[in-house]
N, C-alpha and C positions, 0 to 999 in steps of 0.2 A: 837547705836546712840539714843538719846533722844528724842520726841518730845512732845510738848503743845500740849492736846488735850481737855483739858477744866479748863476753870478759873471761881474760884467764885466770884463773885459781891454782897458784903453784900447788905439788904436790910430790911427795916424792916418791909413793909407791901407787900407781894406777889403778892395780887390782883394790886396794884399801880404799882408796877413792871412790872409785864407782860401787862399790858397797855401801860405803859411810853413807852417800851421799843419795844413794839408790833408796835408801831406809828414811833415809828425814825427810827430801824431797818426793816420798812414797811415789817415783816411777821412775823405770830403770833407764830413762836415759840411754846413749848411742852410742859404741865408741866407735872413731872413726878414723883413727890410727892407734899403731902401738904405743902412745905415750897421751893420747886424747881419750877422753869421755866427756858427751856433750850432755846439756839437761838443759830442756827448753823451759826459761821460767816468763813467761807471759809474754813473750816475743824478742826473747837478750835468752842468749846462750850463756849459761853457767859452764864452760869448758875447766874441765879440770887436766891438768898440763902438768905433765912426767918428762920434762926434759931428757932424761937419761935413755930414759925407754922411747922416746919419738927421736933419740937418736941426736940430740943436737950439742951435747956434752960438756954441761954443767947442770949443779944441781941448783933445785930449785929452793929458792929463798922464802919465808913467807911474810904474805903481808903485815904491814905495819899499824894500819887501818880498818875496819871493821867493811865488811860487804854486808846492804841491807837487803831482805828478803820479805816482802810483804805475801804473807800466807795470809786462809781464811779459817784456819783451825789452829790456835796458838797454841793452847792444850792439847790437842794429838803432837802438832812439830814438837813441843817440847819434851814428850814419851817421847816418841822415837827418836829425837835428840840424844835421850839418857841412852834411849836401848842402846841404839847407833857406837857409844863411848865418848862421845861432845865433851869436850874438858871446861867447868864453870871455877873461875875463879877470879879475884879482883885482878889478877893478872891480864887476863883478857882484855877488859876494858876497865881502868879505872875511873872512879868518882862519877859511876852513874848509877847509883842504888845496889840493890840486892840481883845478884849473877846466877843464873840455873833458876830462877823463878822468876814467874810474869810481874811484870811491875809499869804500873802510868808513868812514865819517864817527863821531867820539868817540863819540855817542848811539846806535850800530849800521846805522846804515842805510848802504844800498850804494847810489852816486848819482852823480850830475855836476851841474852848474850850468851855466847859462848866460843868457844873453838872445836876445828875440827881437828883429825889423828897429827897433822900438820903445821899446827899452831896457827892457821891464818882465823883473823878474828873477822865472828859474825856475829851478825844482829838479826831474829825474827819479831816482825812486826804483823800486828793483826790490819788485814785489809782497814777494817773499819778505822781505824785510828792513823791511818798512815798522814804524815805532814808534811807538806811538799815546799813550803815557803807562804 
């Protein structure tokens, strides 16, 4: 059997990264090269990946797709989302209700969207509500 145990999150400046990310995911996470910062989210590394500065030479593109994050406090992630600079707009993700506030999304889950300094799109989801199939 398979399993996830780390994804990367392009990014193109590391220091902004593990700031952004140090803030909404409230713990500072590990960097573990010059172009790495990790964040253990419930046993999958959240690696946020600086090509340029880990040396491998190109930049980093951002995702196309939304990364989902199930949290147990929707309302704090989403403060420190704002504090953070999180960019909410229908750009993000379109045609799924109201962006930058919680909302019951068709499928059940209780969420916001946003992006981070990078433009890769994310999704916070409250434990409770998380829908898995």
């Amino acid at each position: 059997m398979a399993r996830l145990f780390r994804f990367l999150l392009p990014v193109t400046d590391i220091e902004r990264a593990a700031t952004f990310y140090t803030l909404v995911l409230d713990q500072p996470g590990d960097r573990v090269s010059p172009g790495r910062h990790y964040f253990d989210c419930g046993g999958v590394v959240l690696a946020c990946f600086d090509p340029i500065a880990d040396g491998d030479g190109y930049d980093a593109k951002p995702l196309t797709e939304p990364i989902y994050l199930a949290v147990d406090d929707l309302e704090a992630t989403l403060r420190r989302a704002k504090e953070a600079g999180a960019a909410f707009s229908d750009d993000v993700v379109p045609d799924v209700g109201p962006l930058g506030s919680i909302a019951q999304r068709p499928w059940g889950e209780v969420s916001f969207y946003a992006a981070d300094p990078f433009d890769n799109p994310l999704c916070f989801v409250s434990n409770d509500s998380v829908f898995t199939g």
